[in-house]
N, C-alpha and C positions, 0 to 999 in steps of 0.2 A: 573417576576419571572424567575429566573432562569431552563432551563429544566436540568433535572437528566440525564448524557451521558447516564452511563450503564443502566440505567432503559429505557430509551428510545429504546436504540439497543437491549436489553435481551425482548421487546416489539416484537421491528420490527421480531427480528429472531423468535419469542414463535408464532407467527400470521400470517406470509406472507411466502407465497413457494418459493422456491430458484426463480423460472422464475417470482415473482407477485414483483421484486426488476429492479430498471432502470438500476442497475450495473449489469446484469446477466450476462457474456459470456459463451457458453457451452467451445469454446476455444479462452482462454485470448490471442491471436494474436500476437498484439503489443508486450507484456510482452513479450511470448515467443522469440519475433523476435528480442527483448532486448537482452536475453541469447545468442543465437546464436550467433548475428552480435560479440558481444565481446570475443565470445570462453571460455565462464565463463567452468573452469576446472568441473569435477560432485563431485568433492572433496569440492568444496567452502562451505564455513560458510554462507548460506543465512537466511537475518532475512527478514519475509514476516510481515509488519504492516497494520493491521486494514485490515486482508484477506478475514474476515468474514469465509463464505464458500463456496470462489471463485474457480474456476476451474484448477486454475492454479498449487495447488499444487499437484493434480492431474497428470497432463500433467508430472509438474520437475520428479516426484518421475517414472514417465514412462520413461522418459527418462535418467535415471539412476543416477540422486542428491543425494548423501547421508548426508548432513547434511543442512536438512531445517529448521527453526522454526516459529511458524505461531502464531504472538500475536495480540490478540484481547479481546478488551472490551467487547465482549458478550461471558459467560460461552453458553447460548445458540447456538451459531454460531457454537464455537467448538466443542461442542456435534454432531452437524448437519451434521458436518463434517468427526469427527469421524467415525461416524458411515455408512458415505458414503463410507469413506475407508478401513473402514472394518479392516483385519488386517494388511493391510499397513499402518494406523495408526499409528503403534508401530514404524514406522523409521522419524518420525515427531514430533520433541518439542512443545508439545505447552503449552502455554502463556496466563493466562487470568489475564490481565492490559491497563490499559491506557497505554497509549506509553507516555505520559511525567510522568508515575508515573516506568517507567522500568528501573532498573539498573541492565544488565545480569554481570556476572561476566567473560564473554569472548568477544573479539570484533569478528566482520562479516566482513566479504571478498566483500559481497551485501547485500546493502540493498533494497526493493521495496516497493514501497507506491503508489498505484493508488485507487487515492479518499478516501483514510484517510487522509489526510496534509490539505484538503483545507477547514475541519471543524474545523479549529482551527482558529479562527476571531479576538483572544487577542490579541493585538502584545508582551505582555510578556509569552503566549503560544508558540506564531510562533520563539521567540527566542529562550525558552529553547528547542523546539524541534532540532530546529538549531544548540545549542551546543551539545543536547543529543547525537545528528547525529555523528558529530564531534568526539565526543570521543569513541563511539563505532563502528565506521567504522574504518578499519584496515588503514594505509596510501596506497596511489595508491588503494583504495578498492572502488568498484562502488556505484554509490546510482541512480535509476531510480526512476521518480517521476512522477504520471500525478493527475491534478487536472483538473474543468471547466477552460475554457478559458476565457477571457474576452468578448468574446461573447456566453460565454455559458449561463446556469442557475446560478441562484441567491440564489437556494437554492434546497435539495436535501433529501431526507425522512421528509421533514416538519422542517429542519435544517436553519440557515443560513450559507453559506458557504462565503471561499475569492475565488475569480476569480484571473486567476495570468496573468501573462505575461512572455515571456524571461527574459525582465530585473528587473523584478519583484521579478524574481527565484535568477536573479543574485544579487540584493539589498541587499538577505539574505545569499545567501551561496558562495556568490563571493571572502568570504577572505580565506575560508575555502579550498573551493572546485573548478576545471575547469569545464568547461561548455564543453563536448564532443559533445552534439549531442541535439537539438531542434526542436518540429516538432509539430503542430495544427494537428487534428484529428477527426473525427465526428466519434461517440457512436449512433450507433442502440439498442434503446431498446427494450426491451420486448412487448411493446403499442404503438411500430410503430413510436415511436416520436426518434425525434435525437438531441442527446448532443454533444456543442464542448467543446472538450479536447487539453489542452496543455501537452506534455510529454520530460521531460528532462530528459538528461544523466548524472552527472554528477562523476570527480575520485577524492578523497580525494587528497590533496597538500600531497606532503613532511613535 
């Protein structure tokens, strides 16, 4: 039988506390260290997929980002979120969809996805995500991605997920997109244990 996404995630967020999840970071590192190294302007159009109610958009909106949007398949996430932010809330779009059910009617400057992309196991999922990307990332527009590694987990809130690789990443968005930056990564959880993480850069072609 097939499991229900949104029923499953509106589960996990209605029941487990921001730290009792393996993704916790109080500060997303990486992502940030994403931002930086590329000089992402604070004007950028970022779309944050499957953010849950990561810390990260925290951090952007501290650092002076004015146009973030955070979609995710838990209406619960978002709430969690919300209301962590209190009324900075109100400088932050959000989004409650699947990301292959998403058609915004503006493209993004970045996009980011750590550990949404790699619960998508269909290959005619992992395509349309792959075109969705495409056509709503701006040209020259960033996309950072990380997923488990191919030494990581097999599987992730009781999920199964795909493990990627470099060329794995490139298989799918190499007609689309350049390969800027590639890098393996070990995830400290919450429960002491550690995940590896693969994290790509990539910029939309001409």
């Amino acid at each position: 039988m097939e499991i229900n996404k949104k029923q499953h995630w509106e589960n996990v967020f209605a029941t487990k506390k921001e730290t009792e999840v393996s993704w916790y970071q109080e500060k997303p590192e990486t992502s940030l260290q994403f931002f930086e190294r590329n000089n992402i302007p604070k004007t950028a159009k970022i779309l944050e997929i499957g953010g849950g109610d990561s810390y990260l958009i925290d951090n952007l909106l501290e650092q002076g980002f004015e146009s973030i949007t955070l979609l995710d398949i838990s209406e619960n996430a978002i709430e969690r979120i919300k209301k962590r932010l209190g009324e900075k809330a109100e400088k932050v779009h959000f989004v409650v969809s699947d990301i292959l059910d998403f058609s915004p009617s503006e493209k993004f400057d970045v996009i980011h996805d750590r550990a949404c992309f790699h619960f998508l196991t269909k290959e005619e999922d992992i395509q349309k995500y792959a075109a969705l990307l495409s056509d709503i990332l701006e040209t020259n527009g960033l996309y950072f991605v990380g997923t488990f590694s191919e030494s990581g987990p097999l599987k992730c809130s009781g999920l199964e997920i795909t493990q990627y690789s470099k060329e794995k990443f490139l298989k799918i968005f190499g007609n689309d997109f350049s390969l800027l930056n590639s890098f393996e990564e070990a995830h400290k959880t919450p429960f002491e244990t550690t995940q590896n993480f693969i994290f790509c850069e990539f910029q939309k072609k001409m």
